[in-house]
N, C-alpha and C positions, 0 to 999 in steps of 0.2 A: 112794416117798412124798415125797422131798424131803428136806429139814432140819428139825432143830427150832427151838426161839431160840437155842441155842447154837452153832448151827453144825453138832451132830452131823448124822449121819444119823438118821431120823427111826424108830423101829422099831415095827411095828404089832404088838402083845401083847396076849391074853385082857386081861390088866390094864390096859392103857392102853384098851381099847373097853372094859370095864365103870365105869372109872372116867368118862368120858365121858359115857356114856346114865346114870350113876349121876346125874352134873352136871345136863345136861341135864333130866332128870326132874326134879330138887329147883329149878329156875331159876338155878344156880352157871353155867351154860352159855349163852349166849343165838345164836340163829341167825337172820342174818338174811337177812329176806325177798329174795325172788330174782324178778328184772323183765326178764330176758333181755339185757343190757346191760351192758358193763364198759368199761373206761377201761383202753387200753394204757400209760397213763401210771403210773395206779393200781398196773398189775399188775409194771410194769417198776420201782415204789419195793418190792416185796416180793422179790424179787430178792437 
């Protein structure tokens, strides 16, 4: 999965995907809209 903001390694847990769609659901979470398009530049500042 990657890292998280700290650097760890990222771990996917019951808890961390409930707490997520919990977010999500309530609007604590927002996603956005997807237009088939990204910016290497974008993607190489998350890095």
């Amino acid at each position: 999965l990657g890292t998280d903001k700290d650097g760890k390694p990222a771990l996917l847990t019951t808890e961390r995907i409930r707490s997520f769609f919990f977010n999500l659901l309530h609007g604590k979470t927002k996603i956005k809209d997807l237009d088939g398009s990204f910016s290497i530049e974008q993607f190489a500042k998350t890095m």
